[in-house]
mmCIF file of the N, C-alpha and C atoms, coordinates in Angstrom:
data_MODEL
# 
_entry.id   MODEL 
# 
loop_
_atom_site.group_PDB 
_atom_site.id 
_atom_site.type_symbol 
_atom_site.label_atom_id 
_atom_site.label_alt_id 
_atom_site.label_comp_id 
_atom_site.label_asym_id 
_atom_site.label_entity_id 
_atom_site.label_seq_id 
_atom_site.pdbx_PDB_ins_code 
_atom_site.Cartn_x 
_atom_site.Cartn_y 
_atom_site.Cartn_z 
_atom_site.occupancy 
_atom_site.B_iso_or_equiv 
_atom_site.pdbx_formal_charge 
_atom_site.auth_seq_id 
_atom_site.auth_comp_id 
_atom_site.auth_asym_id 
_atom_site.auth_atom_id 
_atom_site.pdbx_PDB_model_num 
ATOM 1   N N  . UNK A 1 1  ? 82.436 110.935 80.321  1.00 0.00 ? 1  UNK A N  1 
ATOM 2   C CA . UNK A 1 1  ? 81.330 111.169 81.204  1.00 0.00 ? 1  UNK A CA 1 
ATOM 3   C C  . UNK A 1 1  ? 81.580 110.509 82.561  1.00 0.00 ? 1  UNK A C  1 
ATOM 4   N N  . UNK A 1 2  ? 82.122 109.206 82.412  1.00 0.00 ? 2  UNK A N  1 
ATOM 5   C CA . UNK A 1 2  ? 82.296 108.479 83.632  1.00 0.00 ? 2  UNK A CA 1 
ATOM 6   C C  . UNK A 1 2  ? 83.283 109.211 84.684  1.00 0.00 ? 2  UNK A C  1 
ATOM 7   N N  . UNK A 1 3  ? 84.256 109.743 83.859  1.00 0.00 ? 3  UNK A N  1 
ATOM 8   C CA . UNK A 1 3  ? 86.286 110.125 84.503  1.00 0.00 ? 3  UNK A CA 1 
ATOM 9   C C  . UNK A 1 3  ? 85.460 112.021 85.046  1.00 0.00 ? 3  UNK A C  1 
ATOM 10  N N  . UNK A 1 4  ? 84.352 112.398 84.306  1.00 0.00 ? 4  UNK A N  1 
ATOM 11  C CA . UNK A 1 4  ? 83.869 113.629 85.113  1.00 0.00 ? 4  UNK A CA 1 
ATOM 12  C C  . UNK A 1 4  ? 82.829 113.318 86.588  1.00 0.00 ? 4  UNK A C  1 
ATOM 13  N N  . UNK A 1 5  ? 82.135 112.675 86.040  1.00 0.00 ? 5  UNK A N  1 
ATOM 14  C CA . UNK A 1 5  ? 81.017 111.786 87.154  1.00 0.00 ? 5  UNK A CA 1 
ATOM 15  C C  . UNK A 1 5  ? 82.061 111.354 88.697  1.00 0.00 ? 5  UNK A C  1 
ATOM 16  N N  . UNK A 1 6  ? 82.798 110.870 88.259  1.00 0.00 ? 6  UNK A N  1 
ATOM 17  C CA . UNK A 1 6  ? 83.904 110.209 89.517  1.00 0.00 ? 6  UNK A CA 1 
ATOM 18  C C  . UNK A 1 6  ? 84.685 111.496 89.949  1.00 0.00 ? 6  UNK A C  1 
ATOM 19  N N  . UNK A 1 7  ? 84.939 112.438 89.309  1.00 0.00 ? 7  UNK A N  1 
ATOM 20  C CA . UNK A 1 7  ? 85.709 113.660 90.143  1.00 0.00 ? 7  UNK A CA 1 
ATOM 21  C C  . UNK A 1 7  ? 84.618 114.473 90.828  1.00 0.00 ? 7  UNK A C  1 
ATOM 22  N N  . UNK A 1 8  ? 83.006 114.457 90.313  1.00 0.00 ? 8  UNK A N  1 
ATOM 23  C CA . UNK A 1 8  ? 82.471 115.435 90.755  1.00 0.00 ? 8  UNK A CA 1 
ATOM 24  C C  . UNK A 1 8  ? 81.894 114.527 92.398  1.00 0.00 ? 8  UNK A C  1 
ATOM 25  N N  . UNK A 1 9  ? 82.259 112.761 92.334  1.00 0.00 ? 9  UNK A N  1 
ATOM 26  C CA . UNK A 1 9  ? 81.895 112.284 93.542  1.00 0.00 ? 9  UNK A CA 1 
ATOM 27  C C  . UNK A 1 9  ? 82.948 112.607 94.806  1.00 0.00 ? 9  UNK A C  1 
ATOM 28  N N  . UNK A 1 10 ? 84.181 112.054 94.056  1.00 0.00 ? 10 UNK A N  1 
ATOM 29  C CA . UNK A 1 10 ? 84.966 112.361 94.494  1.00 0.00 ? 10 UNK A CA 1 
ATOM 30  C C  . UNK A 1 10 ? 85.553 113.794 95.432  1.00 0.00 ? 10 UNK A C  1 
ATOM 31  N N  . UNK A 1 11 ? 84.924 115.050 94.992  1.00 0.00 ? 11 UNK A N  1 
ATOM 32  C CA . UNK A 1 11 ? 84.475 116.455 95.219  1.00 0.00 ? 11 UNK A CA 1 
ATOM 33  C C  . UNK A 1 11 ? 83.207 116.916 96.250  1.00 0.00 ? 11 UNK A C  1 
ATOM 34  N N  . UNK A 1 12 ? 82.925 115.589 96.455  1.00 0.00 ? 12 UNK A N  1 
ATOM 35  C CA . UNK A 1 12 ? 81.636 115.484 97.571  1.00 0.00 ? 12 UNK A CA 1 
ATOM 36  C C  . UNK A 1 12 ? 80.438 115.858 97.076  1.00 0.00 ? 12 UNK A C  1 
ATOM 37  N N  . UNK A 1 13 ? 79.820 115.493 95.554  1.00 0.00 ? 13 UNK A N  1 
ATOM 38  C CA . UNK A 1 13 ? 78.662 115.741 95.462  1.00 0.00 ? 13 UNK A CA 1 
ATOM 39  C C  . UNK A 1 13 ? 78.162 114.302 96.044  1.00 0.00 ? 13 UNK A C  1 
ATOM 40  N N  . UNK A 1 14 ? 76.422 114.264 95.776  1.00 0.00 ? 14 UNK A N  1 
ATOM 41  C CA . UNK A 1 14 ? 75.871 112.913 96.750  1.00 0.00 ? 14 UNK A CA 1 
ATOM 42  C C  . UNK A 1 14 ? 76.023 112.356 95.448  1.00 0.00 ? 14 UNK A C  1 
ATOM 43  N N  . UNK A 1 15 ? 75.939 111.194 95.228  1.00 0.00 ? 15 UNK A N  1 
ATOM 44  C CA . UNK A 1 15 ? 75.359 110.111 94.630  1.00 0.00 ? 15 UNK A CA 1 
ATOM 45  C C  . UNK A 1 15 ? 74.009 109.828 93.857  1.00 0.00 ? 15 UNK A C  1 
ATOM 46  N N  . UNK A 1 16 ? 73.388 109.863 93.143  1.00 0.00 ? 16 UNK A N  1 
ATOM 47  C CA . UNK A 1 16 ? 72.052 110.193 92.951  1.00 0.00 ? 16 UNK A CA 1 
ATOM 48  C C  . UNK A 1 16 ? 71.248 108.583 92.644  1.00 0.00 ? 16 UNK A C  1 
ATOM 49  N N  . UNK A 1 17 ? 72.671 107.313 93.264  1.00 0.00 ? 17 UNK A N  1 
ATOM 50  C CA . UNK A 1 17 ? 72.073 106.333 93.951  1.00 0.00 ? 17 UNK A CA 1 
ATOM 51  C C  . UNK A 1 17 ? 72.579 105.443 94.775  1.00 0.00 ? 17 UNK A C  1 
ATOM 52  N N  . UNK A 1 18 ? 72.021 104.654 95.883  1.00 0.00 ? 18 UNK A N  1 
ATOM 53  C CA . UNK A 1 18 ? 72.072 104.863 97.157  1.00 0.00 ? 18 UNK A CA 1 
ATOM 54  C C  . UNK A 1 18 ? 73.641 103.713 96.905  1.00 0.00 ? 18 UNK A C  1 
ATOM 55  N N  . UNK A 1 19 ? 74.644 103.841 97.648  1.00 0.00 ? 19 UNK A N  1 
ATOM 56  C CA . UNK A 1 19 ? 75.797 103.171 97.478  1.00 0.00 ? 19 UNK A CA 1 
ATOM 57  C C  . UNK A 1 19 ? 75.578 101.633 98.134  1.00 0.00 ? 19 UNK A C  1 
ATOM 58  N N  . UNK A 1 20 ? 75.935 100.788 97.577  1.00 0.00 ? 20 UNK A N  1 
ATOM 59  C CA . UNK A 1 20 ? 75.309 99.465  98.089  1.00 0.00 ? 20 UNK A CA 1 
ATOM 60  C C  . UNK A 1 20 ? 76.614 99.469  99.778  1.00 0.00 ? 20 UNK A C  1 
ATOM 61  N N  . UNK A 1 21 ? 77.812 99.461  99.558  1.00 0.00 ? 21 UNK A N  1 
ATOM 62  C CA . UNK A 1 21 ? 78.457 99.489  100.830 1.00 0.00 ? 21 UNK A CA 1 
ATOM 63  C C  . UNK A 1 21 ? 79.212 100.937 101.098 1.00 0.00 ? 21 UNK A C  1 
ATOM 64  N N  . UNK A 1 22 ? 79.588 100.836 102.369 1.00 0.00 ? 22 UNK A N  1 
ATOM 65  C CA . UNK A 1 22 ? 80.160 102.035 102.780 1.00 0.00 ? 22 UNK A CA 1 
ATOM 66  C C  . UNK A 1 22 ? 81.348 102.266 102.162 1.00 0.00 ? 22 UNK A C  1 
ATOM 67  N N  . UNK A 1 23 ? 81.943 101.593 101.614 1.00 0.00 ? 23 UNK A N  1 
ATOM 68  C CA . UNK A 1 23 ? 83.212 101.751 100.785 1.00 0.00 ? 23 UNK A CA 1 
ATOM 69  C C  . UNK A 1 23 ? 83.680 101.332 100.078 1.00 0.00 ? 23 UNK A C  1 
ATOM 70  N N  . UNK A 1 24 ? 81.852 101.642 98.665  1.00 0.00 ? 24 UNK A N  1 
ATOM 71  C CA . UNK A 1 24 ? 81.872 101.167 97.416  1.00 0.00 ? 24 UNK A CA 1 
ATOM 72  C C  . UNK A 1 24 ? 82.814 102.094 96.925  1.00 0.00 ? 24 UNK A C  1 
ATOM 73  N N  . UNK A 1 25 ? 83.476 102.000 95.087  1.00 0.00 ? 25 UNK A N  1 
ATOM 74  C CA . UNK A 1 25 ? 84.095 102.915 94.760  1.00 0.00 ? 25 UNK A CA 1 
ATOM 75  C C  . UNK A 1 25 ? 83.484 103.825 94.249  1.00 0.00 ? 25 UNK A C  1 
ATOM 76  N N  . UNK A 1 26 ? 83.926 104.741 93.935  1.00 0.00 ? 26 UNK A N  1 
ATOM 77  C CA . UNK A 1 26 ? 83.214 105.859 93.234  1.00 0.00 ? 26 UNK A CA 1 
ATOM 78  C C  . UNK A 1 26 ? 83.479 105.564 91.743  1.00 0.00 ? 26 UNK A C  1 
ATOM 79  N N  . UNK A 1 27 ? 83.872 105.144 91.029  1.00 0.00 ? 27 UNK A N  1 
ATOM 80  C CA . UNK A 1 27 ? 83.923 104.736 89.775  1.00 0.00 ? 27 UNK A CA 1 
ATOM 81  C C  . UNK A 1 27 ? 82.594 103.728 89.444  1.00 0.00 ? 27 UNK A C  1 
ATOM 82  N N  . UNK A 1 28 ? 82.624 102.751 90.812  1.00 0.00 ? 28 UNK A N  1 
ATOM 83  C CA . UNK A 1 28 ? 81.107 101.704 90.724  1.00 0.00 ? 28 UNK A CA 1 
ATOM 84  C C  . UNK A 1 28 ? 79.960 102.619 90.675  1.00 0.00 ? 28 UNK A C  1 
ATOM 85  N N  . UNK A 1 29 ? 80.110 103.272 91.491  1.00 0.00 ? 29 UNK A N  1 
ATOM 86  C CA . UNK A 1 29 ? 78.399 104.209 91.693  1.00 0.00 ? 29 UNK A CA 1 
ATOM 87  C C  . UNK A 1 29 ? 78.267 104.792 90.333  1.00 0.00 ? 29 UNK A C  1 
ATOM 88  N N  . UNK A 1 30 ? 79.444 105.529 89.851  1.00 0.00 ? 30 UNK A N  1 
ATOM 89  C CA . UNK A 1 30 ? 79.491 106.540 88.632  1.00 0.00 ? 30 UNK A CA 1 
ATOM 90  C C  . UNK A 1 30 ? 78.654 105.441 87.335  1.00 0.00 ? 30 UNK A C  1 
ATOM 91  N N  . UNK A 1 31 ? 79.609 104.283 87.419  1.00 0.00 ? 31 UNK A N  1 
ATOM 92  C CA . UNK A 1 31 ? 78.772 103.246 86.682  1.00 0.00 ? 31 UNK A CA 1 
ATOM 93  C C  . UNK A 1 31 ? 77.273 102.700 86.864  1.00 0.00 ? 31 UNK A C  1 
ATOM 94  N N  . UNK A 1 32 ? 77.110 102.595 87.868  1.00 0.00 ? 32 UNK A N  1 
ATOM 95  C CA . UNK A 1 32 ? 75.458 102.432 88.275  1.00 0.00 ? 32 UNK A CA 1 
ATOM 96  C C  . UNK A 1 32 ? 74.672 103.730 88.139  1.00 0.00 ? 32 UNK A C  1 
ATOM 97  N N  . UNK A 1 33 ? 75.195 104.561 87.989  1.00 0.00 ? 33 UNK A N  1 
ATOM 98  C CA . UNK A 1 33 ? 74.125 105.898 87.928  1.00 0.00 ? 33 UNK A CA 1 
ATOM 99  C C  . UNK A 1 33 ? 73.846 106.126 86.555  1.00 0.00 ? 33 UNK A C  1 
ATOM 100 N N  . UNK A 1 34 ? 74.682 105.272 85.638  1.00 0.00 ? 34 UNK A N  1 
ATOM 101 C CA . UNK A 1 34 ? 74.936 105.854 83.865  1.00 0.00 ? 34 UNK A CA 1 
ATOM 102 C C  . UNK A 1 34 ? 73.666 104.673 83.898  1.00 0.00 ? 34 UNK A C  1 
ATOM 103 N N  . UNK A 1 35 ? 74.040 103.385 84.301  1.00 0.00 ? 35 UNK A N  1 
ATOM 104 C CA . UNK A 1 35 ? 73.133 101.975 84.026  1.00 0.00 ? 35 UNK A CA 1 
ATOM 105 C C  . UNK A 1 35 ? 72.037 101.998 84.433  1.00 0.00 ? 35 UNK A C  1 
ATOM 106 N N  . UNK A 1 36 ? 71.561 102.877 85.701  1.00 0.00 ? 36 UNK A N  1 
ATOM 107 C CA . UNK A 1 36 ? 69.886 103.438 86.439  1.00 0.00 ? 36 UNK A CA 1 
ATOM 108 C C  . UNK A 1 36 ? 69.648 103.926 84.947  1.00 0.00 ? 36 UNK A C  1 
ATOM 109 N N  . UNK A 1 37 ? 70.353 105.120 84.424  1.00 0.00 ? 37 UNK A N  1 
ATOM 110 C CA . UNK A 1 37 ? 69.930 105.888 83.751  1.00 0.00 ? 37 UNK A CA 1 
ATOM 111 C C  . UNK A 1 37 ? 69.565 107.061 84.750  1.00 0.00 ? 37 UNK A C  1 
ATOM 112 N N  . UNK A 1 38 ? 70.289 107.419 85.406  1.00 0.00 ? 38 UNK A N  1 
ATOM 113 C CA . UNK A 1 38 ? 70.770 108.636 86.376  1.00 0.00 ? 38 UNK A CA 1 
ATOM 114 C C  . UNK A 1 38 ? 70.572 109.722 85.578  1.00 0.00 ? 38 UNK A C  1 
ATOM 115 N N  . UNK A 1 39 ? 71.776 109.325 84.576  1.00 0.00 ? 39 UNK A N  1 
ATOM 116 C CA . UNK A 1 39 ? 72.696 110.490 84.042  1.00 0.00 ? 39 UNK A CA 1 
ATOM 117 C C  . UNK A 1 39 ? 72.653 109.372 82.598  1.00 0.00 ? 39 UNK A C  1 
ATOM 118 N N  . UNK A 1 40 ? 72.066 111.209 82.009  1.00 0.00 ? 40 UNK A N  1 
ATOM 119 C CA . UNK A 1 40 ? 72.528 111.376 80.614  1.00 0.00 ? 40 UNK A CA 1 
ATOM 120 C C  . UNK A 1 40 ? 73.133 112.109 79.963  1.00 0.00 ? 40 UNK A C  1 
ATOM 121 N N  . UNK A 1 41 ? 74.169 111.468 79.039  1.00 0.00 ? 41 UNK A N  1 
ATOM 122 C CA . UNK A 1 41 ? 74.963 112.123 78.155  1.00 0.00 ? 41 UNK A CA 1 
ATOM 123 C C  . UNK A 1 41 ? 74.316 113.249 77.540  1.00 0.00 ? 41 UNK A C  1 
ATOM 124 N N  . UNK A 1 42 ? 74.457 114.324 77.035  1.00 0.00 ? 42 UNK A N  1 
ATOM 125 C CA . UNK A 1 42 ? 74.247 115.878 75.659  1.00 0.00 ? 42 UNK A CA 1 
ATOM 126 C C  . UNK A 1 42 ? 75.305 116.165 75.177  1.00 0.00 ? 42 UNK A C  1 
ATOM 127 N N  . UNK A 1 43 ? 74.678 115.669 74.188  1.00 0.00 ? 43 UNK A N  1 
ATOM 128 C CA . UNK A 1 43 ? 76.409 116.357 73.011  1.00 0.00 ? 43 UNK A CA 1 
ATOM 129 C C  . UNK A 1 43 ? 75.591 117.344 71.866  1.00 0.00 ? 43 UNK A C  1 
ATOM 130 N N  . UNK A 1 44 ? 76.582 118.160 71.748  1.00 0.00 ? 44 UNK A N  1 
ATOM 131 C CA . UNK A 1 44 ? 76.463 119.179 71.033  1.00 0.00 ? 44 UNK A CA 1 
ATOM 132 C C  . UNK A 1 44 ? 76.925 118.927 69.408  1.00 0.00 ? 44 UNK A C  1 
ATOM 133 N N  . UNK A 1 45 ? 75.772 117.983 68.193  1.00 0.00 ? 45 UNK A N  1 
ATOM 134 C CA . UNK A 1 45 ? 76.564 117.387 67.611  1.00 0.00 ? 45 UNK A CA 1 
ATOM 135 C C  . UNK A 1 45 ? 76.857 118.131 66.091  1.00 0.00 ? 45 UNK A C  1 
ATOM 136 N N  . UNK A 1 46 ? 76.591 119.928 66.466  1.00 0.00 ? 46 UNK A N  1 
ATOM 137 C CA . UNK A 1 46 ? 76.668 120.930 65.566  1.00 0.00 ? 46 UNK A CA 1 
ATOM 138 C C  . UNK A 1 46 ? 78.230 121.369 65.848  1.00 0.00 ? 46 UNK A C  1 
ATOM 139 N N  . UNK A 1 47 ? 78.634 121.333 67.405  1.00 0.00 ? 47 UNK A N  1 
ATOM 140 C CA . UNK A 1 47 ? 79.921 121.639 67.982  1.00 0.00 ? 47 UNK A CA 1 
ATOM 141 C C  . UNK A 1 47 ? 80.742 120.494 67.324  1.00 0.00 ? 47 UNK A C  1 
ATOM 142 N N  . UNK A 1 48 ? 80.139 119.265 66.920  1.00 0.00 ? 48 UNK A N  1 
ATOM 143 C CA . UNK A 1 48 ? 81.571 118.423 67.141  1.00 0.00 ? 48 UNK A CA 1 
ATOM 144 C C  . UNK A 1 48 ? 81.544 118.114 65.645  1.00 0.00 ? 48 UNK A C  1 
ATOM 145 N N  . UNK A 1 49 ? 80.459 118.372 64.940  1.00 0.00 ? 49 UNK A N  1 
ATOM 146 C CA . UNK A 1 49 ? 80.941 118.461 63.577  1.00 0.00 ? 49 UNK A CA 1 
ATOM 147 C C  . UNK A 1 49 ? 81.510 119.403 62.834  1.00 0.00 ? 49 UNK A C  1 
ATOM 148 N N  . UNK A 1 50 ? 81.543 120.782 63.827  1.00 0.00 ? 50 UNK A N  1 
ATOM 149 C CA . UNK A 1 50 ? 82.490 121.949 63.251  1.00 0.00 ? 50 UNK A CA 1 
ATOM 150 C C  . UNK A 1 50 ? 83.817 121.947 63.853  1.00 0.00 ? 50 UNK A C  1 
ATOM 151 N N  . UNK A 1 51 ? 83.896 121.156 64.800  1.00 0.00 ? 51 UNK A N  1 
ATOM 152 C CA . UNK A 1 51 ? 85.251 120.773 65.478  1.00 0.00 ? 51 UNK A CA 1 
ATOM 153 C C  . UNK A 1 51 ? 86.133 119.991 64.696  1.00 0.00 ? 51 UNK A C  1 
ATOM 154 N N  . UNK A 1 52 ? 85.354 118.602 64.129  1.00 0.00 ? 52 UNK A N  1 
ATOM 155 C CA . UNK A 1 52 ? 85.903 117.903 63.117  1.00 0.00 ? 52 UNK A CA 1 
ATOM 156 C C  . UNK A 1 52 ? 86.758 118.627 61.709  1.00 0.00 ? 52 UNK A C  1 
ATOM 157 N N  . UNK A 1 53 ? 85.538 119.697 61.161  1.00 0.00 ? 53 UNK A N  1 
ATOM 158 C CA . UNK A 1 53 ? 85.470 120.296 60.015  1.00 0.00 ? 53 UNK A CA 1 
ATOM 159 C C  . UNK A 1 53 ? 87.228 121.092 60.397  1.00 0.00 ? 53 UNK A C  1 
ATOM 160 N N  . UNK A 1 54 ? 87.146 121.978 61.785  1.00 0.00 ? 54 UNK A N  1 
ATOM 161 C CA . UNK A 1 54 ? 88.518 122.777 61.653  1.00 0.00 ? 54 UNK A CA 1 
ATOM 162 C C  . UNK A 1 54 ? 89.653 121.939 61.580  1.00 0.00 ? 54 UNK A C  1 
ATOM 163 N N  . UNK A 1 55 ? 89.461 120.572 62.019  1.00 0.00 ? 55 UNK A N  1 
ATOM 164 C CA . UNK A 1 55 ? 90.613 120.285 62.302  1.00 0.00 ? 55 UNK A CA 1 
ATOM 165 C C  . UNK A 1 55 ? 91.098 119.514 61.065  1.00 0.00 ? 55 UNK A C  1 
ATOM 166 N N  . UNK A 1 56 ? 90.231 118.909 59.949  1.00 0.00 ? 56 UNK A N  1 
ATOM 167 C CA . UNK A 1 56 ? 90.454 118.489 58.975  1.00 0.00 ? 56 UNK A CA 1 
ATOM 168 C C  . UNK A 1 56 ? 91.022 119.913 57.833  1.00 0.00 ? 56 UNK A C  1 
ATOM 169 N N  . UNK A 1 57 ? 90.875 121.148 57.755  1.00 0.00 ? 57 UNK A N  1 
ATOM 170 C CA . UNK A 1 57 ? 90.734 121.838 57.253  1.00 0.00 ? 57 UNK A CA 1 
ATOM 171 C C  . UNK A 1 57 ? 92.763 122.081 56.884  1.00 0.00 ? 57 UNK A C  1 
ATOM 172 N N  . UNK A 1 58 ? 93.510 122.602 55.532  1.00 0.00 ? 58 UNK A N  1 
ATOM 173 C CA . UNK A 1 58 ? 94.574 122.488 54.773  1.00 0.00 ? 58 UNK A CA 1 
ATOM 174 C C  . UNK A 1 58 ? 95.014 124.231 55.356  1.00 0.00 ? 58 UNK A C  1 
ATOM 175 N N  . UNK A 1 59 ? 96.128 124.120 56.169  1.00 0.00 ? 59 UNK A N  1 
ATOM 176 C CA . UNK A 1 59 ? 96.683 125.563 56.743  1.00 0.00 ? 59 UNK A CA 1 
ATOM 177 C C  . UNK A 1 59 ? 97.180 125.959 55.190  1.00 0.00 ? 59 UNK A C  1 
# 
């Protein structure tokens, strides 16, 4: 979530909080926006238990 958050800053979206200096990193903000509670994670946890299931599964 963080390594997508930092490419989509990185890509020039804004920030959705205010950067304390002009040339904070974008990895810091990405981290302060998860810790506001900015941004929340959705996982799909029907996808990742049938993901599990194929990959455990005997060719």
């Amino acid at each position: 979530m963080v390594s997508k958050r930092v490419k989509q800053l990185n890509a020039g979206m804004r920030p959705y909080v205010r950067p304390l200096t002009p040339d904070e990193d974008k990895l810091d903000i990405a981290l302060r926006e998860i810790g506001e509670g900015k941004l929340i994670a959705e996982v799909d946890f029907d996808a990742v238990a049938k993901h599990e299931a194929d990959q455990t599964k005997w060719s």
